[in-house]
PyMOL Python script that loads the backbone (N, CA, C, O; Angstrom):
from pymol import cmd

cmd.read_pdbstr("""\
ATOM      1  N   UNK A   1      30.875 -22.011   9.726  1.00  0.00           N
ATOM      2  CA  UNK A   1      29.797 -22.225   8.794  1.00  0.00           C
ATOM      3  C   UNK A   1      29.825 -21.124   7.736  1.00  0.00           C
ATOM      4  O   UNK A   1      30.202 -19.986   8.016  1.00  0.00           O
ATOM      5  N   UNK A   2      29.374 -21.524   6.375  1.00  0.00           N
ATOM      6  CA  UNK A   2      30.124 -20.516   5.592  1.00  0.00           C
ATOM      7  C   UNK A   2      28.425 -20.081   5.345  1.00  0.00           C
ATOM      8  O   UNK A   2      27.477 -20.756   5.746  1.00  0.00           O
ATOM      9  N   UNK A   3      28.314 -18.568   4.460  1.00  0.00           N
ATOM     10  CA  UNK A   3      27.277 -18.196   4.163  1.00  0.00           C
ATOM     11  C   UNK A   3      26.375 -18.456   2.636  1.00  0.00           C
ATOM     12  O   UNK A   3      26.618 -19.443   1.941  1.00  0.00           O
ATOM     13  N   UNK A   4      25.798 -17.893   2.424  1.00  0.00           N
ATOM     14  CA  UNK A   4      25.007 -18.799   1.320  1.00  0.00           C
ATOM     15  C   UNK A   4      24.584 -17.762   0.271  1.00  0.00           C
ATOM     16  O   UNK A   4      23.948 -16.903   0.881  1.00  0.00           O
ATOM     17  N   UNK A   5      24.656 -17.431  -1.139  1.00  0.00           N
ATOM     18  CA  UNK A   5      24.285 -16.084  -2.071  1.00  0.00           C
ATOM     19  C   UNK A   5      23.382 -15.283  -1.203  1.00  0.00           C
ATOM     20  O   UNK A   5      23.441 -14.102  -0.861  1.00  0.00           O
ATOM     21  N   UNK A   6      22.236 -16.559  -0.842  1.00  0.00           N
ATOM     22  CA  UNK A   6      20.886 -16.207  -0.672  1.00  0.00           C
ATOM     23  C   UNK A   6      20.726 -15.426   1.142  1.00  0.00           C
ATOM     24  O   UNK A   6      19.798 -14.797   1.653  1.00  0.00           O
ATOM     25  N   UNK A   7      22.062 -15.836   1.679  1.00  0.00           N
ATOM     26  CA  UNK A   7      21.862 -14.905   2.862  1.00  0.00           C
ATOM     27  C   UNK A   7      21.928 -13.607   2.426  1.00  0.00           C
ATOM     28  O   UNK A   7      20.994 -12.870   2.742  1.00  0.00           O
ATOM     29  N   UNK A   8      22.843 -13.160   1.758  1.00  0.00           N
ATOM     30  CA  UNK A   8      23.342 -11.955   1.216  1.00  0.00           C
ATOM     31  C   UNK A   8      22.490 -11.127   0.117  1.00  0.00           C
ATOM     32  O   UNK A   8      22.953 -10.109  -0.398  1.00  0.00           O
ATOM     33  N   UNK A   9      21.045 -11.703  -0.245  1.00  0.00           N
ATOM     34  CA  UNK A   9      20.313 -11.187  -1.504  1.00  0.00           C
ATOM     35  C   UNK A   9      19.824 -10.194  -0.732  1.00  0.00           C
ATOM     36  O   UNK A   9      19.676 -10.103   0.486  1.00  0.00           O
ATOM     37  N   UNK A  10      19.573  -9.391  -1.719  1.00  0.00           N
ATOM     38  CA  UNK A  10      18.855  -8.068  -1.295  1.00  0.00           C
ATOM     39  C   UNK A  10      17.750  -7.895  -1.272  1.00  0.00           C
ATOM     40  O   UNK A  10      17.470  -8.242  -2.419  1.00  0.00           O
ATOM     41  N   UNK A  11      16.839  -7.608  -0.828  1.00  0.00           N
ATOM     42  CA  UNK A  11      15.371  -7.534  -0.588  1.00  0.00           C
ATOM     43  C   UNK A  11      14.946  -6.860  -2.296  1.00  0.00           C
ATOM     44  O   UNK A  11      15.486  -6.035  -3.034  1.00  0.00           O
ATOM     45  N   UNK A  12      13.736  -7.698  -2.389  1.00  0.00           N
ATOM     46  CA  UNK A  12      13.346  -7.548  -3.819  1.00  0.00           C
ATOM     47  C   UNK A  12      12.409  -5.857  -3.626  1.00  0.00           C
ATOM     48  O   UNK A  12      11.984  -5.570  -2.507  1.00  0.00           O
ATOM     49  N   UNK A  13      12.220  -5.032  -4.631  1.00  0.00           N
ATOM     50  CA  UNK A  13      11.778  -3.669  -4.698  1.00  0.00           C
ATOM     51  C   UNK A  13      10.554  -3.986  -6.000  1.00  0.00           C
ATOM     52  O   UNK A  13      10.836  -4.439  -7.108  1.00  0.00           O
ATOM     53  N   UNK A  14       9.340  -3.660  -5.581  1.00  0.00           N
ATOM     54  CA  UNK A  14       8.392  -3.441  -6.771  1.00  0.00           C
ATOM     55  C   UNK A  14       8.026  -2.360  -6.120  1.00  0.00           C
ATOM     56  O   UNK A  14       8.000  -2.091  -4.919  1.00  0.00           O
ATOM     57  N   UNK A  15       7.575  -1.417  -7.652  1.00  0.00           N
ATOM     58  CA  UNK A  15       6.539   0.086  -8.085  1.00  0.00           C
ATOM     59  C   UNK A  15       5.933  -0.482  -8.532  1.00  0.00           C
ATOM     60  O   UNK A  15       6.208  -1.258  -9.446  1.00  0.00           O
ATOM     61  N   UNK A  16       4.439  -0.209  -7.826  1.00  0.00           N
ATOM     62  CA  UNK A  16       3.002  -0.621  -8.488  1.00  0.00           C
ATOM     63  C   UNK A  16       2.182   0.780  -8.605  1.00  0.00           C
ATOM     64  O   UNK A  16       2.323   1.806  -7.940  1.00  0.00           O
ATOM     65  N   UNK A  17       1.148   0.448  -9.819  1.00  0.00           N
ATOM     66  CA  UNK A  17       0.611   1.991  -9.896  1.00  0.00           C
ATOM     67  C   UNK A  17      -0.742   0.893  -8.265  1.00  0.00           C
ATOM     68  O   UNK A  17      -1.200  -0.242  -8.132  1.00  0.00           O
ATOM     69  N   UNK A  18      -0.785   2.368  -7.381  1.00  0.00           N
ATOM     70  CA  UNK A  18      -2.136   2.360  -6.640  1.00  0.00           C
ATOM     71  C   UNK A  18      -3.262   2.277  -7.166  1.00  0.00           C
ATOM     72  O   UNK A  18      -3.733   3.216  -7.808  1.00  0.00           O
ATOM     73  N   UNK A  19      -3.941   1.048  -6.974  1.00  0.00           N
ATOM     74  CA  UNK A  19      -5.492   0.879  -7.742  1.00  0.00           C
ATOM     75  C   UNK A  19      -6.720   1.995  -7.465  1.00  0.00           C
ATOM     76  O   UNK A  19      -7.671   2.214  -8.215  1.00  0.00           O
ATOM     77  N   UNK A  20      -6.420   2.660  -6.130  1.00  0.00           N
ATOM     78  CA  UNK A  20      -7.448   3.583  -5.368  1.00  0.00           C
ATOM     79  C   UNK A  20      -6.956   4.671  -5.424  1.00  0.00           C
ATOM     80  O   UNK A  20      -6.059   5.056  -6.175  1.00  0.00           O
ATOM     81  N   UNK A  21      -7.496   5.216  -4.657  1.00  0.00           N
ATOM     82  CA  UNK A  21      -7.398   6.772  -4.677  1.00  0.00           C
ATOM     83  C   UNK A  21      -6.401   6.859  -3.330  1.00  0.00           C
ATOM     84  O   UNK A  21      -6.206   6.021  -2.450  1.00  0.00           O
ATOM     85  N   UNK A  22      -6.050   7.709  -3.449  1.00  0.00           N
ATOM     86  CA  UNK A  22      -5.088   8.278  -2.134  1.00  0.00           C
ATOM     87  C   UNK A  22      -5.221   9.701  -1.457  1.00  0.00           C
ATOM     88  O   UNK A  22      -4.818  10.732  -1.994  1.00  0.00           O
ATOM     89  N   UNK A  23      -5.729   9.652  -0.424  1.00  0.00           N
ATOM     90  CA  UNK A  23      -6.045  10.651  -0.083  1.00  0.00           C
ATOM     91  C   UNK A  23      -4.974  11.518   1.379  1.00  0.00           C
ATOM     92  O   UNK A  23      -4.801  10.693   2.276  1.00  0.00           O
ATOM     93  N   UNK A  24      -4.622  12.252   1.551  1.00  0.00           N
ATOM     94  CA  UNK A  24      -3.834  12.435   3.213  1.00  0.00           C
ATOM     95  C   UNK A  24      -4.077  13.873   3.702  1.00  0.00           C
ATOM     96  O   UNK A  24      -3.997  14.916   3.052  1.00  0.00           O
ATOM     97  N   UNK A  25      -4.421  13.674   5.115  1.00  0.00           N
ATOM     98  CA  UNK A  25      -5.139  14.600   5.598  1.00  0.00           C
ATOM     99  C   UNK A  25      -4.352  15.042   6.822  1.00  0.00           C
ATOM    100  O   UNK A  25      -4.002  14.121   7.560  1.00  0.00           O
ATOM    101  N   UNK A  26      -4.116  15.883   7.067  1.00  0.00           N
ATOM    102  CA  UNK A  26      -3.121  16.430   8.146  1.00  0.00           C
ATOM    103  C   UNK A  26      -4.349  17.076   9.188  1.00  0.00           C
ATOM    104  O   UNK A  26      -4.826  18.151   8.824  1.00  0.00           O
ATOM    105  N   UNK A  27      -4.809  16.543  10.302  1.00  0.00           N
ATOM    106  CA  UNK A  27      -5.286  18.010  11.041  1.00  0.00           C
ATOM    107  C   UNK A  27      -6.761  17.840  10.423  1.00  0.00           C
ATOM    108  O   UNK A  27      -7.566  18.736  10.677  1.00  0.00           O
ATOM    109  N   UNK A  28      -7.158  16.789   9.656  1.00  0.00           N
ATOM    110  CA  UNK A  28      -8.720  17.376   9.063  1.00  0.00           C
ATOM    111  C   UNK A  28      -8.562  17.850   7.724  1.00  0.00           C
ATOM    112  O   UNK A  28      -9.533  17.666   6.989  1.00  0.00           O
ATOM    113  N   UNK A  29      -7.447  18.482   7.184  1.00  0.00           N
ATOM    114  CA  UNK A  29      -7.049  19.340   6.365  1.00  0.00           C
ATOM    115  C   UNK A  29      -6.507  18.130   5.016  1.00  0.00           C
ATOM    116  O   UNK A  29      -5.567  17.346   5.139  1.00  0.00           O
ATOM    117  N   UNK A  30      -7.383  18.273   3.797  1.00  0.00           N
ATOM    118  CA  UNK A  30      -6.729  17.453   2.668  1.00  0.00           C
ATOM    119  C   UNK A  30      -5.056  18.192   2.132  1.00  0.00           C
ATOM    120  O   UNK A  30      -4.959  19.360   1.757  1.00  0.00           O
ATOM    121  N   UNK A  31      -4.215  17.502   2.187  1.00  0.00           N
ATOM    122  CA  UNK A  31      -2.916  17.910   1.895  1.00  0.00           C
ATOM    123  C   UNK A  31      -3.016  17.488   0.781  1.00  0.00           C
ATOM    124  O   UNK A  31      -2.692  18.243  -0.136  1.00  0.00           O
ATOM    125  N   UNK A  32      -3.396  16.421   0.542  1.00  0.00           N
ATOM    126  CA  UNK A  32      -3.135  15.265  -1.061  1.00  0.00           C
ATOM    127  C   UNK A  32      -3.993  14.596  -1.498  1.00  0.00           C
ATOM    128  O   UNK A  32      -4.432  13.798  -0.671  1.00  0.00           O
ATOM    129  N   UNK A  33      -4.512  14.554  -2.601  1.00  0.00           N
ATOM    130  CA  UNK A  33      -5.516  13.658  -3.326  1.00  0.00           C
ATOM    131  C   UNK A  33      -5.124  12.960  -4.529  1.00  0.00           C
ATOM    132  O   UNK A  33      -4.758  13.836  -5.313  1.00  0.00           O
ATOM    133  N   UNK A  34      -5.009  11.765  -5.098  1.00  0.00           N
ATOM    134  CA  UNK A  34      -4.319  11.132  -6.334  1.00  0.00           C
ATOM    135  C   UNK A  34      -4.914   9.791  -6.335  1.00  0.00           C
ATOM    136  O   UNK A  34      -5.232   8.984  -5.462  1.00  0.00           O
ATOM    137  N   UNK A  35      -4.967   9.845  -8.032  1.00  0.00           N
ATOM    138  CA  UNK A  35      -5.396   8.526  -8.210  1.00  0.00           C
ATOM    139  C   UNK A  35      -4.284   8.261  -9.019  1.00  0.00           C
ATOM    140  O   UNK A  35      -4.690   7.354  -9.744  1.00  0.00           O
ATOM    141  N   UNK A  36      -3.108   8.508  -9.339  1.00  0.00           N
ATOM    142  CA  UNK A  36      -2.132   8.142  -9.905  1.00  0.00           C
ATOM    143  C   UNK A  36      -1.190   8.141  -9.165  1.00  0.00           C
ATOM    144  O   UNK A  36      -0.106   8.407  -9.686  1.00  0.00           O
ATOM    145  N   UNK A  37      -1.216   7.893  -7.918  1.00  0.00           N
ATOM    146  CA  UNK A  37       0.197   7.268  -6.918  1.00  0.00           C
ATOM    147  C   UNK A  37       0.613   5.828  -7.178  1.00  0.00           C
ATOM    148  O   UNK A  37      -0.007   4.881  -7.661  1.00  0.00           O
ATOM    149  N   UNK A  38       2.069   5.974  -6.628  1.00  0.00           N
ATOM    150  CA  UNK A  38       2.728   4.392  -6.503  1.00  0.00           C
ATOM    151  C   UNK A  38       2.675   4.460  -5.102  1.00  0.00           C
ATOM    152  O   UNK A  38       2.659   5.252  -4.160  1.00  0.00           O
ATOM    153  N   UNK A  39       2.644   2.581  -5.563  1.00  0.00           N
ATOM    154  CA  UNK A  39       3.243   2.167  -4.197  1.00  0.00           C
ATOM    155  C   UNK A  39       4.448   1.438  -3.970  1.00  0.00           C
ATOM    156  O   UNK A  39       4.240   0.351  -4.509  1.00  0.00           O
ATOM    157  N   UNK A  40       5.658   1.425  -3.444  1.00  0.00           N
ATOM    158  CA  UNK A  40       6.764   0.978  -3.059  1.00  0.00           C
ATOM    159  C   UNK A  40       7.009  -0.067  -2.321  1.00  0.00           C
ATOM    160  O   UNK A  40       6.851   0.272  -1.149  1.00  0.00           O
ATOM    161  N   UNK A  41       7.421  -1.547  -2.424  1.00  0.00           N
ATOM    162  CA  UNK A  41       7.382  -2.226  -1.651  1.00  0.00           C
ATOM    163  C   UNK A  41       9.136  -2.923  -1.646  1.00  0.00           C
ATOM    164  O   UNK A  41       9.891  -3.288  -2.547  1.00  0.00           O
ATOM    165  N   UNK A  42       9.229  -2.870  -0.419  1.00  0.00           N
ATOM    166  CA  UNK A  42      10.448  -3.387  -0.302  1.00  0.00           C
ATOM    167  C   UNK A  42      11.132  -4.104   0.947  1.00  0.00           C
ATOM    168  O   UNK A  42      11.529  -3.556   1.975  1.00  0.00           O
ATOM    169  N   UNK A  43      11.191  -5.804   0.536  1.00  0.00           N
ATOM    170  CA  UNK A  43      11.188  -6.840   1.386  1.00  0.00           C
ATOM    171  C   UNK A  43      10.088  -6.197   2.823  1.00  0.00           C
ATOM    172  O   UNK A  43       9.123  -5.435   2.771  1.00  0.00           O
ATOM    173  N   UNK A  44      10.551  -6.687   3.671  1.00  0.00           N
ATOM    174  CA  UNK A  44       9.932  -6.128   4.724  1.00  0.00           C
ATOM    175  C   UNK A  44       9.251  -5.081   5.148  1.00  0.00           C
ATOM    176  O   UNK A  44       8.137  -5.265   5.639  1.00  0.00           O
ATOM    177  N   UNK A  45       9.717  -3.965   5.053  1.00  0.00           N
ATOM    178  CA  UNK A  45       9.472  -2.113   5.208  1.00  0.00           C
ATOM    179  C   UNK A  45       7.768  -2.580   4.443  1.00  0.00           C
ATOM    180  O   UNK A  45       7.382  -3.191   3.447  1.00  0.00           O
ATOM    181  N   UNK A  46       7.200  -1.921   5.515  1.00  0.00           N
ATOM    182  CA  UNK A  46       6.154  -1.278   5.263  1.00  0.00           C
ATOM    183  C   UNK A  46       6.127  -1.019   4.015  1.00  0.00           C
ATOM    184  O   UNK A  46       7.288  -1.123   3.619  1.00  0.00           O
ATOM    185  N   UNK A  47       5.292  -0.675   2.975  1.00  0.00           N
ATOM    186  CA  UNK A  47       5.097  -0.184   2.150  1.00  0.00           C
ATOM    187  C   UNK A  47       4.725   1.457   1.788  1.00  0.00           C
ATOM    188  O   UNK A  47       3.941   1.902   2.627  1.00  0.00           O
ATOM    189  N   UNK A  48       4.972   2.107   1.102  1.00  0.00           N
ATOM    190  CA  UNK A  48       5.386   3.790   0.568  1.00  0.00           C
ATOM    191  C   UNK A  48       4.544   4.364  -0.499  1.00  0.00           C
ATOM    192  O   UNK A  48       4.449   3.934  -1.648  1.00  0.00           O
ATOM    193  N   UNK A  49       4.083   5.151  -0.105  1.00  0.00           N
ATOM    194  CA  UNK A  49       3.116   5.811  -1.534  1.00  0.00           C
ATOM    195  C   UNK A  49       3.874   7.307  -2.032  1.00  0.00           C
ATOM    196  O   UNK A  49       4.276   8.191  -1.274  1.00  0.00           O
ATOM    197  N   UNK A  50       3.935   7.295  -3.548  1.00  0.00           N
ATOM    198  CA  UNK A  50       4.290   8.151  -3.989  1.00  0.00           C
ATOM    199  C   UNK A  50       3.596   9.003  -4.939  1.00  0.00           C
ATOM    200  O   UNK A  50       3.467   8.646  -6.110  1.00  0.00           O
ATOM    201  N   UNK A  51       3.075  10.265  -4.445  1.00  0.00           N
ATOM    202  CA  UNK A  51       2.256  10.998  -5.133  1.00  0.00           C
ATOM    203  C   UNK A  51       2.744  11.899  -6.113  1.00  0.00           C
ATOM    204  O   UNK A  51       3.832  12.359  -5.768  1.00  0.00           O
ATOM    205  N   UNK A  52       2.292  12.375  -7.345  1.00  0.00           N
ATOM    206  CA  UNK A  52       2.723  13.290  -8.413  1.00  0.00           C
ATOM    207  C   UNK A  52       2.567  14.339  -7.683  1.00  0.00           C
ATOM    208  O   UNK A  52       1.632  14.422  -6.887  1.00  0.00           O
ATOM    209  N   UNK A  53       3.374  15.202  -7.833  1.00  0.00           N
ATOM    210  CA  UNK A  53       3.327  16.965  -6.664  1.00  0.00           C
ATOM    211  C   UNK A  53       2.173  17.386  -7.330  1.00  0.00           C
ATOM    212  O   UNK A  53       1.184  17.654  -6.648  1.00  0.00           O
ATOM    213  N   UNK A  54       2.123  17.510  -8.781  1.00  0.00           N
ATOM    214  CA  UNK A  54       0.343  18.304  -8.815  1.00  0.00           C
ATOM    215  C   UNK A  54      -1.187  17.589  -8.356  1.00  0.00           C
ATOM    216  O   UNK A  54      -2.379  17.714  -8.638  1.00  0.00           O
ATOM    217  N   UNK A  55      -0.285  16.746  -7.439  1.00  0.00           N
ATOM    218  CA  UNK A  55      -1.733  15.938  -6.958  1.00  0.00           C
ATOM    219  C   UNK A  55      -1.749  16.557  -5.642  1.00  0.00           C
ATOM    220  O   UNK A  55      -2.872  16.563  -5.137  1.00  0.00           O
ATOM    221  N   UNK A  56      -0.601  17.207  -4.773  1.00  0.00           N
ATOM    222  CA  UNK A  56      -0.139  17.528  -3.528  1.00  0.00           C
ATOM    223  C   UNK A  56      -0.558  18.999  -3.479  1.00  0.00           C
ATOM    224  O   UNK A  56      -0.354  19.629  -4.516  1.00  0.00           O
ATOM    225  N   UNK A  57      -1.196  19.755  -2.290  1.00  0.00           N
ATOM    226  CA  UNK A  57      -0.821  21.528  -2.130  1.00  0.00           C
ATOM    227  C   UNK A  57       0.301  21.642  -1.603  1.00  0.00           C
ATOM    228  O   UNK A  57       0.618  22.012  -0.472  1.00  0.00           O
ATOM    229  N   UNK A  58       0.920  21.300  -2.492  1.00  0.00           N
ATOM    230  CA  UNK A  58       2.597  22.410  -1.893  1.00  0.00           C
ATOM    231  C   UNK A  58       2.754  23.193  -0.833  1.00  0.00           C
ATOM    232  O   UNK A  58       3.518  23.139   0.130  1.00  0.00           O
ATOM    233  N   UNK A  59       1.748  24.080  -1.220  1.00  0.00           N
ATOM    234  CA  UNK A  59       1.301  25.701  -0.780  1.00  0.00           C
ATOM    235  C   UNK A  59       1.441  25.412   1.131  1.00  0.00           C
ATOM    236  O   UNK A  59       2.008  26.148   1.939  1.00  0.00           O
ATOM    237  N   UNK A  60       0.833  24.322   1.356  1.00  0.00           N
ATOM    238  CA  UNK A  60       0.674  23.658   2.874  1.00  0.00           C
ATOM    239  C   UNK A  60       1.630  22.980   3.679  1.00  0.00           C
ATOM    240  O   UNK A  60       1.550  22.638   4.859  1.00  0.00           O
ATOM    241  N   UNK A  61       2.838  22.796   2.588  1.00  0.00           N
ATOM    242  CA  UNK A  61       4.161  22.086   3.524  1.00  0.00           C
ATOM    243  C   UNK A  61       5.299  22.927   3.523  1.00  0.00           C
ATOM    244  O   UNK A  61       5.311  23.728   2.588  1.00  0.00           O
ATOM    245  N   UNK A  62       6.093  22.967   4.168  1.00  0.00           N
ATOM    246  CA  UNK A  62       7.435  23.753   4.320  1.00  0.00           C
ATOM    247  C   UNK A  62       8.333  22.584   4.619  1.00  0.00           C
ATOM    248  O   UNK A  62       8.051  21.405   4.830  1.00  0.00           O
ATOM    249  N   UNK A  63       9.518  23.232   4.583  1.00  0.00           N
ATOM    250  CA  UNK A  63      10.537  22.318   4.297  1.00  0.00           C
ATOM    251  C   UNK A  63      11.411  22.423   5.804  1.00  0.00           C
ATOM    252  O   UNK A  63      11.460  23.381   6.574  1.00  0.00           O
ATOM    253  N   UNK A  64      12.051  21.118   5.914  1.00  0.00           N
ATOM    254  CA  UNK A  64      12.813  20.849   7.174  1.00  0.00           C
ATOM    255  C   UNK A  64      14.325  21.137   7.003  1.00  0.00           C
ATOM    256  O   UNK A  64      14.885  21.590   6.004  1.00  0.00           O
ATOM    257  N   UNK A  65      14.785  20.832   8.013  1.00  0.00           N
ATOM    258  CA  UNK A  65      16.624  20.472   8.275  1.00  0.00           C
ATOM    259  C   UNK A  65      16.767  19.389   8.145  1.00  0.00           C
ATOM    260  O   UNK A  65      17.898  18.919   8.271  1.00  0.00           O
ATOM    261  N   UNK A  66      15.370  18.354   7.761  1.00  0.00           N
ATOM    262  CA  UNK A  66      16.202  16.417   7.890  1.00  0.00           C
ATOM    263  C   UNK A  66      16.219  16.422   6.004  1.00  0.00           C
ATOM    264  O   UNK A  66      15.647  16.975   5.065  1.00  0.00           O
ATOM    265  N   UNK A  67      17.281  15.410   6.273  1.00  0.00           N
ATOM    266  CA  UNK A  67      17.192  15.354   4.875  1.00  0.00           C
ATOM    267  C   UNK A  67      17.602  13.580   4.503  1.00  0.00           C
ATOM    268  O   UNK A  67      18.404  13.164   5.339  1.00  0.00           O
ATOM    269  N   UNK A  68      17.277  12.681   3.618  1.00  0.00           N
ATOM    270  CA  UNK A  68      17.937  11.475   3.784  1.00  0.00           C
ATOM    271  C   UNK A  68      18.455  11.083   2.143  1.00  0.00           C
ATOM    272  O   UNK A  68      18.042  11.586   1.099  1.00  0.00           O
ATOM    273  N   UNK A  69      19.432  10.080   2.312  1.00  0.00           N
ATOM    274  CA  UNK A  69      20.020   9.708   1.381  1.00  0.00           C
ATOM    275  C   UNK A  69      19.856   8.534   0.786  1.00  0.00           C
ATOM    276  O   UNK A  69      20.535   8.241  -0.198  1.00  0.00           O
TER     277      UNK A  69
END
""", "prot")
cmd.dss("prot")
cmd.show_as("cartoon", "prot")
cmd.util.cbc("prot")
cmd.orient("prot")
């Protein structure tokens, strides 16, 4: 049985600006507040919010050994 374009399409990707506010709280603790985040959607996967860093305290995260590509 042979395959079809449409087996092989790639999951469609939209950036939407977030209508609300976004808030993320680690611990009780506000890490992030933005009303100018995206959101990421792609086929299946859950969906992804992306905040402007001056919406983020930096000051509160440190950096790991994972890294992805």
């Amino acid at each position: 049985m042979s395959e079809t374009a449409t087996e092989h399409r790639k999951p469609e990707i939209s950036v939407l600006q977030e209508p609300g506010r976004v808030t993320v709280r680690v611990g009780g603790v506000v890490v992030a507040d933005s009303t100018s985040a995206l959101v990421l959607t792609e086929g299946r996967l859950p969906p992804r919010h992306y905040l402007p860093v001056s919406d983020v305290k930096m000051e509160l995260l440190h950096p790991t050994v994972l890294s992805t590509h």
